[in-house]
Short mmCIF file of the C-alpha atoms (twelve columns), coordinates in Angstrom:
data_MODEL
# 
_entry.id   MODEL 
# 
loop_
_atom_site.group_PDB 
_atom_site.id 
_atom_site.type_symbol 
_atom_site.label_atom_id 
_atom_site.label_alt_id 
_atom_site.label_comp_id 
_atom_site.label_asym_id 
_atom_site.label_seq_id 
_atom_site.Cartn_x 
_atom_site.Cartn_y 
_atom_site.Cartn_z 
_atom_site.pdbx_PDB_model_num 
ATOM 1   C CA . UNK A 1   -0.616  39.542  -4.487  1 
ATOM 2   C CA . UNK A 2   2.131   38.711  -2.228  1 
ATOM 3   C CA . UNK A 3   5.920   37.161  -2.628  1 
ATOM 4   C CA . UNK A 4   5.089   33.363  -1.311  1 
ATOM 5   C CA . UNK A 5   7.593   31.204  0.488   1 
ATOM 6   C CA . UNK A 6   6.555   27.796  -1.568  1 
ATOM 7   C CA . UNK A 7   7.341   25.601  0.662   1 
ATOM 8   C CA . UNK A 8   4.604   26.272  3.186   1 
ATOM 9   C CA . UNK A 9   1.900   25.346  -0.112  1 
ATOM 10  C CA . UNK A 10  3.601   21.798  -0.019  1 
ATOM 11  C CA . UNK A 11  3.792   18.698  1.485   1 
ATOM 12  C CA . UNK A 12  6.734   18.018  1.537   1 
ATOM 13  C CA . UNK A 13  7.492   21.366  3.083   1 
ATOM 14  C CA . UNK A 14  10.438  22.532  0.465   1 
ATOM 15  C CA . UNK A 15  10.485  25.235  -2.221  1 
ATOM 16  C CA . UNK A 16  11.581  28.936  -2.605  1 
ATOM 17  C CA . UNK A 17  9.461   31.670  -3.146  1 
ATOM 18  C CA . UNK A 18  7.460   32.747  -5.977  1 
ATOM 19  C CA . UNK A 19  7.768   35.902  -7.751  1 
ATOM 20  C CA . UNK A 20  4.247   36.656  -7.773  1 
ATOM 21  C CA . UNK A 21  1.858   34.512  -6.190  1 
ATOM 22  C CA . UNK A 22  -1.952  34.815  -5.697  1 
ATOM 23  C CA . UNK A 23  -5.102  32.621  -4.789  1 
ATOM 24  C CA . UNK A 24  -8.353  31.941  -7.246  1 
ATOM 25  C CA . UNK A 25  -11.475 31.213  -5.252  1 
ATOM 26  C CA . UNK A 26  -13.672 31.246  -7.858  1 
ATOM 27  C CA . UNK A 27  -13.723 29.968  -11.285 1 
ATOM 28  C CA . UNK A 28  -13.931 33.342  -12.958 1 
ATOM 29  C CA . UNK A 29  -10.909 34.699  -11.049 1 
ATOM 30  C CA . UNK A 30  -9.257  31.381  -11.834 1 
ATOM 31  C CA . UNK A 31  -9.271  31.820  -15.548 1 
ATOM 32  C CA . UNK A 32  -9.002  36.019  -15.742 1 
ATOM 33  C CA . UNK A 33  -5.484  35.294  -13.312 1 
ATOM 34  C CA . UNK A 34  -4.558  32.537  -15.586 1 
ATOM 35  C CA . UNK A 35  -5.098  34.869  -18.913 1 
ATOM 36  C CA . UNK A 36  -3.516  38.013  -17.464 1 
ATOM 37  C CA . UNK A 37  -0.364  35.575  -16.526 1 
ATOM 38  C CA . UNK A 38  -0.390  34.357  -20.180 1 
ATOM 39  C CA . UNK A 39  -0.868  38.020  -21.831 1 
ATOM 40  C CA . UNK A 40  2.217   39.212  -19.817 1 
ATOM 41  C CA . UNK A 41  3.993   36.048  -21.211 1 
ATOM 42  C CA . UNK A 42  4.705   35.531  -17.262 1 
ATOM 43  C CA . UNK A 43  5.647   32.238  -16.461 1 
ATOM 44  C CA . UNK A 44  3.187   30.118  -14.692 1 
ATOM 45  C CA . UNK A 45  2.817   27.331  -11.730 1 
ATOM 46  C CA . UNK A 46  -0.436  25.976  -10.828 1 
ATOM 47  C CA . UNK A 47  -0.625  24.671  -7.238  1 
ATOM 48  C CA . UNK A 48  -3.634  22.908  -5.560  1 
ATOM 49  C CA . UNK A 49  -3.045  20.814  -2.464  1 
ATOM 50  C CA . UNK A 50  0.959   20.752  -2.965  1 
ATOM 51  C CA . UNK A 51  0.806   17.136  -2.760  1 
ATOM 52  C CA . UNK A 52  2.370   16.429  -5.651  1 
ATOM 53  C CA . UNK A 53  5.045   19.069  -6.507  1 
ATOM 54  C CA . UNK A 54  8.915   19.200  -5.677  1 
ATOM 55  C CA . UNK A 55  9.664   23.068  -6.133  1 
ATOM 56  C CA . UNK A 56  13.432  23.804  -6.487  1 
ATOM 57  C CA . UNK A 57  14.906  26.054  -3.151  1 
ATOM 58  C CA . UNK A 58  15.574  28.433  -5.918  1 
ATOM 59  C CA . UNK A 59  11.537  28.808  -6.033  1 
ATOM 60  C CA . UNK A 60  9.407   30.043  -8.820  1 
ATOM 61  C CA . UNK A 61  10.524  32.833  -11.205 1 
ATOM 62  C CA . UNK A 62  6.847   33.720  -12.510 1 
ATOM 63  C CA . UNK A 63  2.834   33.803  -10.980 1 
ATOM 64  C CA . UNK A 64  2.346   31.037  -8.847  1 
ATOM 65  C CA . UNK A 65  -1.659  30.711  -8.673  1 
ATOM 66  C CA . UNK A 66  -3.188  28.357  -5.759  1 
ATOM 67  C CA . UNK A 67  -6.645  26.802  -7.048  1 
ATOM 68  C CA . UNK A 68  -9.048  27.223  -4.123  1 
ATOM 69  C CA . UNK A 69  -12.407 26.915  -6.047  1 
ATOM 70  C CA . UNK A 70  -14.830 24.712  -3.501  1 
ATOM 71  C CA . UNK A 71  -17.777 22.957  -4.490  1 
ATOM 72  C CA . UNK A 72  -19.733 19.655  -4.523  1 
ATOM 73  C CA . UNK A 73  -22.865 18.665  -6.194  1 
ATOM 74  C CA . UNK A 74  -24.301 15.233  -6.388  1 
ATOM 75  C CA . UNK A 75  -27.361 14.558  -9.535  1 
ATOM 76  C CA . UNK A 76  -28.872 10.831  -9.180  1 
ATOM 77  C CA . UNK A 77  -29.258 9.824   -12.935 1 
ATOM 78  C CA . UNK A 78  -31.447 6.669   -12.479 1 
ATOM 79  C CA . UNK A 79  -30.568 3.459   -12.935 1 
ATOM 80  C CA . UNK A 80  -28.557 3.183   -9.113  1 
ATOM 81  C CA . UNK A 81  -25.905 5.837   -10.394 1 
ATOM 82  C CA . UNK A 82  -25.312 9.583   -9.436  1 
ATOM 83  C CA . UNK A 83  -23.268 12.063  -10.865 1 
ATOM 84  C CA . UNK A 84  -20.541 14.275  -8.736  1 
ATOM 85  C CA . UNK A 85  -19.106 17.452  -9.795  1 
ATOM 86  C CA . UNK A 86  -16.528 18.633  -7.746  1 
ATOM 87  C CA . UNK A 87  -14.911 22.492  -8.247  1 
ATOM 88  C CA . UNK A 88  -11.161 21.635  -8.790  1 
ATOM 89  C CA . UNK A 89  -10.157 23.003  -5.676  1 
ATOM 90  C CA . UNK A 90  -12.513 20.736  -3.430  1 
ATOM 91  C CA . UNK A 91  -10.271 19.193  -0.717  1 
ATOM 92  C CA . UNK A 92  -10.013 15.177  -1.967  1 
ATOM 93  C CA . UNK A 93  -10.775 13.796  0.951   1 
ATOM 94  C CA . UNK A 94  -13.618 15.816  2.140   1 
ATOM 95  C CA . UNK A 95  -14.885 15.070  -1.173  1 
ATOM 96  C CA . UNK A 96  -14.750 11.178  -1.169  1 
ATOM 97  C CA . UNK A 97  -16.469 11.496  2.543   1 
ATOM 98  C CA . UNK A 98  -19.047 13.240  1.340   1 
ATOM 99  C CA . UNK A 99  -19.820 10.601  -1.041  1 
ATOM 100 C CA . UNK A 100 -20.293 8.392   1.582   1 
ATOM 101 C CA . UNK A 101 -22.381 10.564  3.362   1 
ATOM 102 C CA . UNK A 102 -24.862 11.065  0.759   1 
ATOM 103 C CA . UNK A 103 -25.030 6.962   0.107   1 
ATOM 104 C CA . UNK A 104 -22.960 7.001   -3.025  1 
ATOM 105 C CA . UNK A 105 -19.674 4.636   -3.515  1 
ATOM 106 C CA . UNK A 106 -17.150 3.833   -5.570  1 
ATOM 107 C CA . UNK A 107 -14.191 6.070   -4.844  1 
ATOM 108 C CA . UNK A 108 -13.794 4.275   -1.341  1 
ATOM 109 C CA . UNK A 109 -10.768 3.291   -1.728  1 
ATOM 110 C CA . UNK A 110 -8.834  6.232   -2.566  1 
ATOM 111 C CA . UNK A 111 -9.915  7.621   0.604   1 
ATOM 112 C CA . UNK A 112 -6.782  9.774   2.314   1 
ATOM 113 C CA . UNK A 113 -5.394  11.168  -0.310  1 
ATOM 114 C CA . UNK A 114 -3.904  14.467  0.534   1 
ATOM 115 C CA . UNK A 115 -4.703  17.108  -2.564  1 
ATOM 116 C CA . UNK A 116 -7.250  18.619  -4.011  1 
ATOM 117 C CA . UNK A 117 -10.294 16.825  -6.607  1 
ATOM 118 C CA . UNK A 118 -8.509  19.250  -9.546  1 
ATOM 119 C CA . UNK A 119 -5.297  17.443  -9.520  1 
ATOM 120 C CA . UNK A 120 -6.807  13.886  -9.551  1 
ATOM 121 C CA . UNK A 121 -7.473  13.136  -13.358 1 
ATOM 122 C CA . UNK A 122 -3.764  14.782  -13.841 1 
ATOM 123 C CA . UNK A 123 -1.904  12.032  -12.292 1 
ATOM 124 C CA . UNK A 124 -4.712  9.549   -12.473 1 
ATOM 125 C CA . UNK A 125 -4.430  9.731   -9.040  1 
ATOM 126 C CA . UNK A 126 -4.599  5.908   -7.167  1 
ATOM 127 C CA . UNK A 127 -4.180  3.548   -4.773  1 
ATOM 128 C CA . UNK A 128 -5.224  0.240   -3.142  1 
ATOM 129 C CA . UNK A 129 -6.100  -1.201  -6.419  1 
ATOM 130 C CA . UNK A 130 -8.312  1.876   -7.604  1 
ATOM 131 C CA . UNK A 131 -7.868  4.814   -9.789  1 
ATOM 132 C CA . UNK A 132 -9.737  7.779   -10.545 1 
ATOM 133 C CA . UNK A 133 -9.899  6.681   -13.939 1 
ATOM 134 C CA . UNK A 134 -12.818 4.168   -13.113 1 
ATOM 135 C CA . UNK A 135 -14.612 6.855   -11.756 1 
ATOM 136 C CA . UNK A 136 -14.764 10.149  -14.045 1 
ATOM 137 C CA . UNK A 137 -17.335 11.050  -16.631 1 
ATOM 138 C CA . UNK A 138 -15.794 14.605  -17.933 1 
ATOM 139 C CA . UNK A 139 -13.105 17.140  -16.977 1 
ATOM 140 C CA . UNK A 140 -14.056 20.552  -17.867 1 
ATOM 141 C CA . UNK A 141 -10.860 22.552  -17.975 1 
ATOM 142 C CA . UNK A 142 -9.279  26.099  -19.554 1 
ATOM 143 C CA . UNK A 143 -6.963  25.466  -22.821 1 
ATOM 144 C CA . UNK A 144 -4.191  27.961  -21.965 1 
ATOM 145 C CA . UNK A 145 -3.341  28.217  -26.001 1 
ATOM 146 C CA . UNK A 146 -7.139  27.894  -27.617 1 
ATOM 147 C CA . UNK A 147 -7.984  30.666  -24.918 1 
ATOM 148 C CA . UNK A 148 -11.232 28.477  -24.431 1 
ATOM 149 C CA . UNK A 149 -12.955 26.036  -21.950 1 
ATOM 150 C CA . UNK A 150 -12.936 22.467  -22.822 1 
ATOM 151 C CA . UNK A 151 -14.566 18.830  -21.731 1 
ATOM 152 C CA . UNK A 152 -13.055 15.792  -22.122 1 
ATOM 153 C CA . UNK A 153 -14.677 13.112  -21.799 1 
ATOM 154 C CA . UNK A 154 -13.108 10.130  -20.145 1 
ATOM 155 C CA . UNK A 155 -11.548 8.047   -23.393 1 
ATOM 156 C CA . UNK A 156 -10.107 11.923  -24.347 1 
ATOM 157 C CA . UNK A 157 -8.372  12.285  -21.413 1 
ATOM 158 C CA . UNK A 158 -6.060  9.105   -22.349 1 
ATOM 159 C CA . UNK A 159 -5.219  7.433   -18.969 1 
ATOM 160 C CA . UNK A 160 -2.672  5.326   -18.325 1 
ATOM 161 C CA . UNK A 161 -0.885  4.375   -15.546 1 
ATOM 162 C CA . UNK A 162 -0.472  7.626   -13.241 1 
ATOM 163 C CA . UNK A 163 -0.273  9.610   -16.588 1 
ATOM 164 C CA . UNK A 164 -2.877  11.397  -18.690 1 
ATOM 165 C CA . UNK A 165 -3.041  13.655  -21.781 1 
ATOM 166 C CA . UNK A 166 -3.111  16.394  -18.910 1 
ATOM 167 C CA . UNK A 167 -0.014  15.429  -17.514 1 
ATOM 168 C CA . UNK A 168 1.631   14.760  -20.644 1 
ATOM 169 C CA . UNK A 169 0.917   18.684  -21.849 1 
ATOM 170 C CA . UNK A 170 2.226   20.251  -18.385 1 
ATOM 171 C CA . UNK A 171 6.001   21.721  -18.412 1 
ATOM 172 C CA . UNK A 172 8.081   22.161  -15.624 1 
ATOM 173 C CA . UNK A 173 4.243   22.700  -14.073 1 
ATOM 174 C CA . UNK A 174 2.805   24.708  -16.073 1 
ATOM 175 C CA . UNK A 175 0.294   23.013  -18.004 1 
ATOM 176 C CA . UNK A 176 -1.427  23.626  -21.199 1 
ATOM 177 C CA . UNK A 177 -5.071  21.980  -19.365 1 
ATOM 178 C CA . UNK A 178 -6.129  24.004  -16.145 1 
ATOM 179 C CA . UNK A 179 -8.948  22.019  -14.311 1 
ATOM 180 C CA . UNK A 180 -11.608 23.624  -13.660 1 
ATOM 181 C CA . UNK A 181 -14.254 20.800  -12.718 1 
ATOM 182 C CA . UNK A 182 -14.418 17.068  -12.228 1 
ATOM 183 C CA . UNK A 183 -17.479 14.728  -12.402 1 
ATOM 184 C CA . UNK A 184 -17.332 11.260  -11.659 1 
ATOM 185 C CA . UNK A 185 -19.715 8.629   -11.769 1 
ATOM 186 C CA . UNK A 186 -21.006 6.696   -8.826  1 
ATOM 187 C CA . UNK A 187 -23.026 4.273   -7.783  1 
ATOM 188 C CA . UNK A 188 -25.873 4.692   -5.237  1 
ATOM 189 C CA . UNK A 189 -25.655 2.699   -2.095  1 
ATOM 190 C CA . UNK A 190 -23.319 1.463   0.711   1 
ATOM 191 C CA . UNK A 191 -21.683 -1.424  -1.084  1 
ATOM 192 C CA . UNK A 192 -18.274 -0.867  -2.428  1 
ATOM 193 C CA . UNK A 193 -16.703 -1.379  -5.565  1 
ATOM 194 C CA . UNK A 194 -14.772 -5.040  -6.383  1 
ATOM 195 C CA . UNK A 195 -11.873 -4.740  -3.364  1 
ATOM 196 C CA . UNK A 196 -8.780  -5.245  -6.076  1 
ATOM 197 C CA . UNK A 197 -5.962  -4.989  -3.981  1 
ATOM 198 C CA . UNK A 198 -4.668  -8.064  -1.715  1 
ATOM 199 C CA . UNK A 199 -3.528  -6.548  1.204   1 
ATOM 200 C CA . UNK A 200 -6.990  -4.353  1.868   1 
ATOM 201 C CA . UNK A 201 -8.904  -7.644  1.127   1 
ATOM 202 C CA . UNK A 202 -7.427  -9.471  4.174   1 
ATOM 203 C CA . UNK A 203 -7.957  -6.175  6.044   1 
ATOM 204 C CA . UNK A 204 -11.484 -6.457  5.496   1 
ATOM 205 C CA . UNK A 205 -11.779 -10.563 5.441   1 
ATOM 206 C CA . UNK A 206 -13.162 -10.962 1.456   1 
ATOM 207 C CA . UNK A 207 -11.896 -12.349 -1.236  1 
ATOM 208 C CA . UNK A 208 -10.269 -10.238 -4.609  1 
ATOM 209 C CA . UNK A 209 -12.806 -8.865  -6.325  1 
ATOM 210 C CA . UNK A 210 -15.322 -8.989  -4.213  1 
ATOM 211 C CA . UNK A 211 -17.440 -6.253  -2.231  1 
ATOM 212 C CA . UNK A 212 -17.606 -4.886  1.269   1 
ATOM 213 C CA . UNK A 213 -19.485 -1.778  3.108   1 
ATOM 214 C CA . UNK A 214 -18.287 1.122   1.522   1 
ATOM 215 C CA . UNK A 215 -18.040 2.803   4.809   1 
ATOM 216 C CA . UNK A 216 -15.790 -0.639  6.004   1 
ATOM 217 C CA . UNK A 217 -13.714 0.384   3.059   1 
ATOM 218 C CA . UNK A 218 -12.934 3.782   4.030   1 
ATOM 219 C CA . UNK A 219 -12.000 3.065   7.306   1 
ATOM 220 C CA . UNK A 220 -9.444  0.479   6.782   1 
ATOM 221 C CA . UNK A 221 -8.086  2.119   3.836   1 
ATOM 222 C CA . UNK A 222 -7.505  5.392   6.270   1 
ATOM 223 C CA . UNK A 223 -6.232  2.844   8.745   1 
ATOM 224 C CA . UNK A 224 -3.486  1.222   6.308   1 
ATOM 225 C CA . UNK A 225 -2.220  4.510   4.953   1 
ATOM 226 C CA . UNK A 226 -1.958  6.213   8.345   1 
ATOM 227 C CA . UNK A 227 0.335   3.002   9.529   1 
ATOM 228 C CA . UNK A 228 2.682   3.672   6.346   1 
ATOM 229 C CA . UNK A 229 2.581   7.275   7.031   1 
ATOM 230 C CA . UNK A 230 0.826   8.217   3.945   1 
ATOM 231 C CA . UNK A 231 -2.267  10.599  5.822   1 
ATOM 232 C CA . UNK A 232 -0.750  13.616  6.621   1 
ATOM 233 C CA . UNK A 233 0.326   14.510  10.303  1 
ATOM 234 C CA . UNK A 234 1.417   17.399  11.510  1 
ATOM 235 C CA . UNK A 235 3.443   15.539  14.452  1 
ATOM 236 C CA . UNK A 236 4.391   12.929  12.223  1 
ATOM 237 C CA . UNK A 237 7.594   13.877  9.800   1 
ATOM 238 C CA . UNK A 238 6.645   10.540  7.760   1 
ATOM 239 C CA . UNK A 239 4.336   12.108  6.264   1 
ATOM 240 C CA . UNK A 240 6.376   15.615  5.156   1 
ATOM 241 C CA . UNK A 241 6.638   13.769  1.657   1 
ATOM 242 C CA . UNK A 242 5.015   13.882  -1.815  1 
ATOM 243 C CA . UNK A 243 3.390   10.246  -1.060  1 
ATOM 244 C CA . UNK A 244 5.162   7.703   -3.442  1 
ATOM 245 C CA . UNK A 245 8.070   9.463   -4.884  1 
ATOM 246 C CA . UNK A 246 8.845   6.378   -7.706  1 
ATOM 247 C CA . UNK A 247 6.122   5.038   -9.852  1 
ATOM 248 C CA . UNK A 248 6.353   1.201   -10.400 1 
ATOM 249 C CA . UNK A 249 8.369   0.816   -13.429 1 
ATOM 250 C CA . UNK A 250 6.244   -0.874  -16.701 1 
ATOM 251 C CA . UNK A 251 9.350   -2.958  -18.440 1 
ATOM 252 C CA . UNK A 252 9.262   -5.894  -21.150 1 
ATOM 253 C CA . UNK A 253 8.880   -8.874  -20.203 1 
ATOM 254 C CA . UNK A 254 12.645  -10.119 -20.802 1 
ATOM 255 C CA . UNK A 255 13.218  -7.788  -18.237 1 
ATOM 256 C CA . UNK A 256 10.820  -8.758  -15.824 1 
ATOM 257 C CA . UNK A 257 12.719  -12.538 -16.338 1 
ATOM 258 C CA . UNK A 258 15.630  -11.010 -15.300 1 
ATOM 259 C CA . UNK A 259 14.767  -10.223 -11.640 1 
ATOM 260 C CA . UNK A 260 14.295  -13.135 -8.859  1 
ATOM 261 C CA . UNK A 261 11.405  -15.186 -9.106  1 
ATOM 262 C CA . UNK A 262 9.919   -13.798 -5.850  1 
ATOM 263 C CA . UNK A 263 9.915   -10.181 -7.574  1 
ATOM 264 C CA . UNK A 264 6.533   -9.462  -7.508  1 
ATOM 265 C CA . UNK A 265 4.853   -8.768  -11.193 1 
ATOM 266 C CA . UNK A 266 1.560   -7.544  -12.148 1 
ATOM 267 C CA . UNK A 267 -0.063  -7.762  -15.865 1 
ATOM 268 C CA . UNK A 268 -0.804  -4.594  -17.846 1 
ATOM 269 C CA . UNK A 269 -3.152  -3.679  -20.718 1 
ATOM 270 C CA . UNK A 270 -0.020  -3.374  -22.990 1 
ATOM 271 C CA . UNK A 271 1.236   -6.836  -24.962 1 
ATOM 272 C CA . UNK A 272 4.242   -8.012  -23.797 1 
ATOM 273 C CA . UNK A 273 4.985   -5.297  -20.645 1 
ATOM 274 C CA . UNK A 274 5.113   -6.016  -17.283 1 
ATOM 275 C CA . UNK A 275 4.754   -3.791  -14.155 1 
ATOM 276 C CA . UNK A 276 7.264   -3.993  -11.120 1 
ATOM 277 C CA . UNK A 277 7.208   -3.049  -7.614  1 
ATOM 278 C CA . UNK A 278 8.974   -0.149  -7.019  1 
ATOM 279 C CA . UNK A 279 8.873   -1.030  -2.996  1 
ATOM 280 C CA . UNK A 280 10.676  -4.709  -3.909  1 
ATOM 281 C CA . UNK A 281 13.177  -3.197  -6.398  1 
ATOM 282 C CA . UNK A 282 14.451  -0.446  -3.303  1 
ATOM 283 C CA . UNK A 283 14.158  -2.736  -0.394  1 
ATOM 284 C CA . UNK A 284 16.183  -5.244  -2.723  1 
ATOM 285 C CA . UNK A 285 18.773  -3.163  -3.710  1 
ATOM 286 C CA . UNK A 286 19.593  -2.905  -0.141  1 
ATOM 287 C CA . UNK A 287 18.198  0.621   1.062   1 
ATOM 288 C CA . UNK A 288 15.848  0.445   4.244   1 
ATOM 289 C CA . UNK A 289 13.439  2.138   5.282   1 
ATOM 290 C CA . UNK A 290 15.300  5.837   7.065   1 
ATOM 291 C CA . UNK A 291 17.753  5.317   4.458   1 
ATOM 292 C CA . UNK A 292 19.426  8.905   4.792   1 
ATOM 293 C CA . UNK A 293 19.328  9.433   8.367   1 
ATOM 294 C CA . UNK A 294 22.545  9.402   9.009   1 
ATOM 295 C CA . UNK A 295 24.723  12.615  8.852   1 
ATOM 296 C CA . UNK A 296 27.201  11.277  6.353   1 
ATOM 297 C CA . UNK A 297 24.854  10.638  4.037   1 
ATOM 298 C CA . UNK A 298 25.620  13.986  2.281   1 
ATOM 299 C CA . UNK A 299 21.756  15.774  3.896   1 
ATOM 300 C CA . UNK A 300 22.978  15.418  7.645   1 
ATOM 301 C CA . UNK A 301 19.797  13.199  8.330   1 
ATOM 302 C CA . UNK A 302 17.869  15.954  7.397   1 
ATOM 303 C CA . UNK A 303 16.166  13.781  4.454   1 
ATOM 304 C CA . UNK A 304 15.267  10.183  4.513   1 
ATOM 305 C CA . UNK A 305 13.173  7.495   3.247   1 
ATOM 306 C CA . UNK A 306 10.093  6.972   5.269   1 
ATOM 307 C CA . UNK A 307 10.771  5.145   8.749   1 
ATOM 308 C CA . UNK A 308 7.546   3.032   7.529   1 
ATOM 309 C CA . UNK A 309 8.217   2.117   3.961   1 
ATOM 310 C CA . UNK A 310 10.621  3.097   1.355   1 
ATOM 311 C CA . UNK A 311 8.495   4.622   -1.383  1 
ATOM 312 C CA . UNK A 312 8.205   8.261   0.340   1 
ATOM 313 C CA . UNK A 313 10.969  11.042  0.661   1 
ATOM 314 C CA . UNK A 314 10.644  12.297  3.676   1 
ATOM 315 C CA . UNK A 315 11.343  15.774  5.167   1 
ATOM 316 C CA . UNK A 316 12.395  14.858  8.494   1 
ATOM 317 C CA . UNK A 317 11.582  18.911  9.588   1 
ATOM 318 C CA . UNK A 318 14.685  21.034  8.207   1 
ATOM 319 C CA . UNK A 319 15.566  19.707  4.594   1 
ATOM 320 C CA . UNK A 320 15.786  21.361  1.290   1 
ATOM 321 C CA . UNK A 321 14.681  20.715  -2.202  1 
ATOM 322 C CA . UNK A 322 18.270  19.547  -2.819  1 
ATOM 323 C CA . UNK A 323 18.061  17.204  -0.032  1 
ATOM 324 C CA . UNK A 324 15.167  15.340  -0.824  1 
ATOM 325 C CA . UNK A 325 16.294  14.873  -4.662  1 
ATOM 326 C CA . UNK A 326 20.057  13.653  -2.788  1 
ATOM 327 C CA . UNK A 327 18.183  10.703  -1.230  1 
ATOM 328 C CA . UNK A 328 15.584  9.830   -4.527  1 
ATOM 329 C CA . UNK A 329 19.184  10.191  -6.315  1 
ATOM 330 C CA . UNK A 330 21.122  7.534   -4.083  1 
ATOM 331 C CA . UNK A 331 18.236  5.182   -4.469  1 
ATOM 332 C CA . UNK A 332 17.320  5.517   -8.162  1 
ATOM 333 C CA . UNK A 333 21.081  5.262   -8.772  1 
ATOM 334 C CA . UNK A 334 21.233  2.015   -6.290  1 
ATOM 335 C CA . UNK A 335 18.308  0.289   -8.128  1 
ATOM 336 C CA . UNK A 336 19.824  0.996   -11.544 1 
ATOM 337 C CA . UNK A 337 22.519  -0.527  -10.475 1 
ATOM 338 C CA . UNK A 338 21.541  -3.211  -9.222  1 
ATOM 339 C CA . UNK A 339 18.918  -4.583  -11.490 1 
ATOM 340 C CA . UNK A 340 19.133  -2.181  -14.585 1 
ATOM 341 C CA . UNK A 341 16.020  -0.593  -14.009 1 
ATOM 342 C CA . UNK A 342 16.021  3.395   -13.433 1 
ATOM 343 C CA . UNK A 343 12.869  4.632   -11.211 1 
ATOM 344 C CA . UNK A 344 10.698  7.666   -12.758 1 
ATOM 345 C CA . UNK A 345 9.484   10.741  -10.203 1 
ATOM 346 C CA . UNK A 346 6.370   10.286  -9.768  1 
ATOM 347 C CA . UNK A 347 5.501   13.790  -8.395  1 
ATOM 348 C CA . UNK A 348 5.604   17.001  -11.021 1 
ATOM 349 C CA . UNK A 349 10.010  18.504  -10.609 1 
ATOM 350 C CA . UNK A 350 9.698   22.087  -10.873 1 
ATOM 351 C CA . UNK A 351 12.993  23.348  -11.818 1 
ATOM 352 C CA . UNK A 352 14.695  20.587  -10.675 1 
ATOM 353 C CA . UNK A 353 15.594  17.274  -11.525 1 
ATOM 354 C CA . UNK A 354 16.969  13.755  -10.791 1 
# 
């Protein structure tokens, strides 16, 4: 057990140290760290890939425990479907290669994700017209106040849009759920699932909702994110970011009718709600992309959106906590301003806030 500078755990690459800080490599150790954290009423951060988490430059004031369980087993069931269990603190990527590999699809799409397989059904973890939500068959984690290992299966876990009953019981990062395992269902072959987002359908030359190679899928996916700096790079400060800092905003309809008719809308499952771009909303409220560069900004340029698209905060090498949250402030602030919509964090603020 060592004192932790936080910010090398994260991608973003910002965060004091932690008070206590120590690494669980197998499940057992996970859960007897976990308890002895809980019996000393300690507080408690759980950290996987860092992906996902803005720490404060004040750090952690309590056991910081990094998940680094590893682990991946496919079962075919019958029927053209397998069965994946990952160990929560199976690299994502590695994980959705290996799927591939072994002839299964269906998580394609989410290929590049920085994090770790834990941390997906959390934040319902998505992109390119995919979530893992389509995917997973049961979360086995440790109930911090039962004292007890749990499933849930996939209607338990109560997705919505980047949200979950997992997410929804975590504090300040420290949540009530710690994930222990993840299985997900797949099906066997080298076709993908329906493509379901435009732009990767053009990529690939088929129409919305229909199919390519799996393998196809992957490697224009990877292609796309790594042109909007969204696979990290060590030689590439676009990527020092926690992905998509703003979620796109779900509003009623009368507000949706509010915005130009060019602001792109997309239906929901809920009656009478709408979901926005986030992307449209910035880039219409006037901020570009390297909004923040410049020294008089308030970070001297040490913070910025992404030179490639104006979802991530970016770390352009030197920047604090308080930095990043100056530039999500400015544009949060700008967009509420200008169209009367405020944009939601999307990654976990630990002891900090907008």
């Amino acid at each position: 057990m060592t004192r932790m500078p936080l910010a090398s755990l994260t991608t973003a690459r910002v965060g004091g140290p932690a008070s206590r800080y120590l690494e669980a490599e197998t499940e057992d150790e996970l859960i007897i760290a976990i308890r002895a954290a809980d019996e000393a009423r300690e507080p408690l951060l759980i950290i996987g890939g860092g992906s996902n988490l803005l720490i404060s430059d004040e750090g952690f004031d309590g056991a910081v425990i990094r998940i680094a369980t590893r682990g991946l087993q496919i079962t075919r069931t019958g029927g053209g479907q397998a069965v994946l269990r990952a160990e929560a603190g199976q690299p994502w990527d590695e994980l959705v290669a290996y799927t591939l590999a072994e002839g299964c699809s269906g998580l394609e799409a989410l290929s590049g994700i920085p994090g770790l397989a834990g941390a997906t059904p959390v934040q319902n973890v998505g992109a390119y017209g995919a979530d893992v939500s389509q995917s997973i068959r049961l979360v086995r984690a440790w109930d911090r106040t039962e004292r007890t290992v749990v499933e849930f299966s996939n209607a338990a876990l109560e997705f919505g849009y980047r949200d979950s009953l997992l997410k929804r019981s975590t504090v300040n990062g420290s949540p009530r759920y710690v994930v222990l395992s993840v299985e997900f269902v797949l099906t066997e072959g080298h076709t993908s699932a329906p493509v379901r987002y435009a732009e990767l359908a053009r990529a690939l030359g088929v129409g919305i909702g229909e199919s390519a190679d799996a393998v196809d899928v992957r490697r224009e996916v990877l292609r796309l994110r790594a042109g909007k700096g969204m696979v990290l790079d060590a030689s590439d400060p676009d990527t020092y970011s926690t992905g998509s800092f703003f979620t796109n905003p779900i509003v009623d309809a009368e507000t949706a009718d509010r915005l130009p008719e060019d602001a792109p809308r997309y239906p929901v499952e809920e009656p009478g709600r709408v979901k926005l771009s986030a992307a449209w909303l910035i880039s219409h409220a006037g901020f570009r992309k390297g909004f923040g560069l410049a020294p008089e900004d308030g970070t001297g340029g040490r913070a910025s959106l992404s030179t490639k698209h104006t979802l991530a905060v970016t770390n352009r090498g030197t920047a604090s906590a308080g930095d990043l949250l100056a530039v999500a402030r400015a544009v949060a602030d700008g967009v509420e301003k200008s169209f009367g919509i405020r944009l939601h964090p999307e990654p976990v603020l630990v002891n900090c806030s907008l």
